[in-house]
C-alpha positions as CSV (number, residue, x, y, z in Angstrom):
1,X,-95.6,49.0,-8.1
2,X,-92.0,47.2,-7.5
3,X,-89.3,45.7,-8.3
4,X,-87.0,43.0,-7.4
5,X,-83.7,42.3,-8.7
6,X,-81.5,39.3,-8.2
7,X,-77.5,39.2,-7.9
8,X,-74.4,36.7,-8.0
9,X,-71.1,38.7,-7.1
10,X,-69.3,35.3,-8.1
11,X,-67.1,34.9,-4.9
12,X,-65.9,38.1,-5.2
13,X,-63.7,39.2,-2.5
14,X,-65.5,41.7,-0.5
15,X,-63.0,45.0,-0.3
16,X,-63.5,47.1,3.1
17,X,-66.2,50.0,3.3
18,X,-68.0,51.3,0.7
19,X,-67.7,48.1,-0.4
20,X,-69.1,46.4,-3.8
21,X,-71.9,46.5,-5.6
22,X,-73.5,43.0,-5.5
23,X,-76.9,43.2,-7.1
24,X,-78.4,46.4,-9.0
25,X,-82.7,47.0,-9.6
26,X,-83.3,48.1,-13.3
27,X,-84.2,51.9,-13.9
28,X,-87.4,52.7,-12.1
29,X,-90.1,54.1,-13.6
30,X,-91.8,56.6,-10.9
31,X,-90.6,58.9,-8.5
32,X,-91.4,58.2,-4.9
33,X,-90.9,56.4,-1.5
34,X,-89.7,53.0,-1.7
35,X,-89.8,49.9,1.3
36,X,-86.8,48.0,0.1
37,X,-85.8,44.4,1.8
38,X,-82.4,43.0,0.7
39,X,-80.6,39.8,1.6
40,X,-77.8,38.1,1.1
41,X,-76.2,35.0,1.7
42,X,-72.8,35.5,2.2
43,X,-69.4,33.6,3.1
44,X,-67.6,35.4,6.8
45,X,-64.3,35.0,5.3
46,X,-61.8,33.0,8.3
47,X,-61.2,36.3,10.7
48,X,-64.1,38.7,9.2
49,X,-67.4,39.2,8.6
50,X,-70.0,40.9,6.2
51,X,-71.9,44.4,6.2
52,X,-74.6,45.0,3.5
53,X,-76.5,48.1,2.7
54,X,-78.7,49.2,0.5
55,X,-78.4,53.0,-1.8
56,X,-79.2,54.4,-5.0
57,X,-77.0,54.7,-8.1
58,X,-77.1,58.5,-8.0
59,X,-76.3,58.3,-4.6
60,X,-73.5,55.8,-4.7
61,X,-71.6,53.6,-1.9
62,X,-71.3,54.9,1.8
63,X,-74.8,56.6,1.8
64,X,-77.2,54.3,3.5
65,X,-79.9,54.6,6.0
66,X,-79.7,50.9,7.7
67,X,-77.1,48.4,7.6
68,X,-76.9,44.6,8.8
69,X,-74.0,42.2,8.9
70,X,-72.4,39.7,10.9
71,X,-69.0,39.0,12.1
72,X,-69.3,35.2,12.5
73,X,-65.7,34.5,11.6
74,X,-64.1,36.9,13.1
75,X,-62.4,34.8,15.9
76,X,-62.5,31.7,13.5
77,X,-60.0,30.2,11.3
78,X,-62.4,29.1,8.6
79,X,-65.3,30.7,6.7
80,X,-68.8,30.4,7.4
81,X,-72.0,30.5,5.3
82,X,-74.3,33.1,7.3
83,X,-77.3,35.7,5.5
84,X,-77.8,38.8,5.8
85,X,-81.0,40.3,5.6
86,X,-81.5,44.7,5.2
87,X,-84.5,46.8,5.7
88,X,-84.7,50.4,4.2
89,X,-87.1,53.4,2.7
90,X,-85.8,55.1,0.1
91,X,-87.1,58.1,-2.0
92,X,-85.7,57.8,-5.2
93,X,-86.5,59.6,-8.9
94,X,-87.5,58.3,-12.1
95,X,-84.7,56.7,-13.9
96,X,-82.3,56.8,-10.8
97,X,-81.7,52.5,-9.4
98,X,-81.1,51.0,-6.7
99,X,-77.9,48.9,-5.3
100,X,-77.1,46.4,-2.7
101,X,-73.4,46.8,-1.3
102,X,-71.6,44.8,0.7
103,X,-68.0,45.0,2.4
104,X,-65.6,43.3,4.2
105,X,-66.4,44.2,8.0
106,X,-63.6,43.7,9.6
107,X,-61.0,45.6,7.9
108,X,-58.3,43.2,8.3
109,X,-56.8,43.7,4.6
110,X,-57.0,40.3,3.8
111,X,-61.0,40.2,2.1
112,X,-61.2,36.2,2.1
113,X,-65.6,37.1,2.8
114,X,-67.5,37.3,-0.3
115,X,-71.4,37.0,-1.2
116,X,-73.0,33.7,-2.7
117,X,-76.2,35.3,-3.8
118,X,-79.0,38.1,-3.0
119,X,-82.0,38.8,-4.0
120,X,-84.0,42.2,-3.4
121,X,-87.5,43.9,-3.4
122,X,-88.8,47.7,-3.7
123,X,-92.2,48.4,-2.8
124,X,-93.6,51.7,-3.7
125,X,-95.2,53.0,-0.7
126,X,-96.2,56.6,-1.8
127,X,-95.7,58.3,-5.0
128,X,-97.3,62.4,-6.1
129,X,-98.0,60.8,-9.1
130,X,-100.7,58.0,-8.1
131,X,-103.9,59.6,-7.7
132,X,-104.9,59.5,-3.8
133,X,-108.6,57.3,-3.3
134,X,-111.2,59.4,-1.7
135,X,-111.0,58.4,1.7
136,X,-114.9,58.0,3.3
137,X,-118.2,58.4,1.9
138,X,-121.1,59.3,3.4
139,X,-122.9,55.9,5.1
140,X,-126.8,56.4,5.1
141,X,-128.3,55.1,8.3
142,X,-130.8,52.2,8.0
143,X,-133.2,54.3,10.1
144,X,-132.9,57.3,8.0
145,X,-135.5,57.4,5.0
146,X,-133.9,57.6,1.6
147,X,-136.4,58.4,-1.0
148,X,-138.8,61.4,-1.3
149,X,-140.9,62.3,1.9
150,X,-144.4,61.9,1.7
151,X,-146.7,65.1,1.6
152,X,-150.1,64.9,2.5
């Protein structure tokens, strides 16, 4: 089971940390552990540079596990087109959704950076409401006789 989910934050200035909320998954449907991969292409403002990370709505901006960014710009005087690409694992309850956030990295109160696009995937990777597959069964040998024995 997952989901993907696709965003456009319009140019919007990135602000400095938490950040914005560039893309956002619809409401899941089944509590468990989630494999997310996010990315982004964004524009390194002239002087900054772009963090991304991903969170949950119930747990809102500046919770995160992993982050990624770049500071491409930072000793430019012009903007660059860079990506940005996040890995995370997330537990996350029915009904609860997920976020990508991104921020200006550098701080410098001027938030020229902003993000093109992003698109995003969660992968359920274990769930206590999937029913677990039996793990072995027993292999008969080809030596091993498999009807009724003979009795004489």
């Amino acid at each position: 089971m997952g989901y993907s989910w696709y965003g456009n934050a319009g140019g919007a200035a990135m602000a400095g940390f938490p950040g914005t909320v560039v893309a956002q998954s619809n409401a899941v449907g089944t509590s468990g552990v989630y494999y997310i991969n996010a990315t982004a292409l964004v524009v390194d403002g002239a002087g900054e540079g772009i963090y991304c990370y991903t969170s949950t709505v119930a747990n809102g901006g500046g919770i995160f596990g992993n982050q990624s960014g770049t500071n491409v710009a930072a000793n430019l005087s012009y903007g660059v087109y860079s990506s940005v690409a996040v890995a995370d694992v997330w537990f996350i309850g029915a009904g609860d959704a997920f976020q990508l956030w991104c921020y200006n990295a550098t701080g410098n109160g001027t938030n020229n950076s902003s993000v093109y696009d992003s698109a995003s995937t969660a992968t359920l990777i274990n769930s206590p409401d999937i029913p677990k597959k039996q793990k072995h069964s027993r292999v008969v040998p080809s030596n091993e006789p498999t009807g009724p024995k003979n009795s004489k």
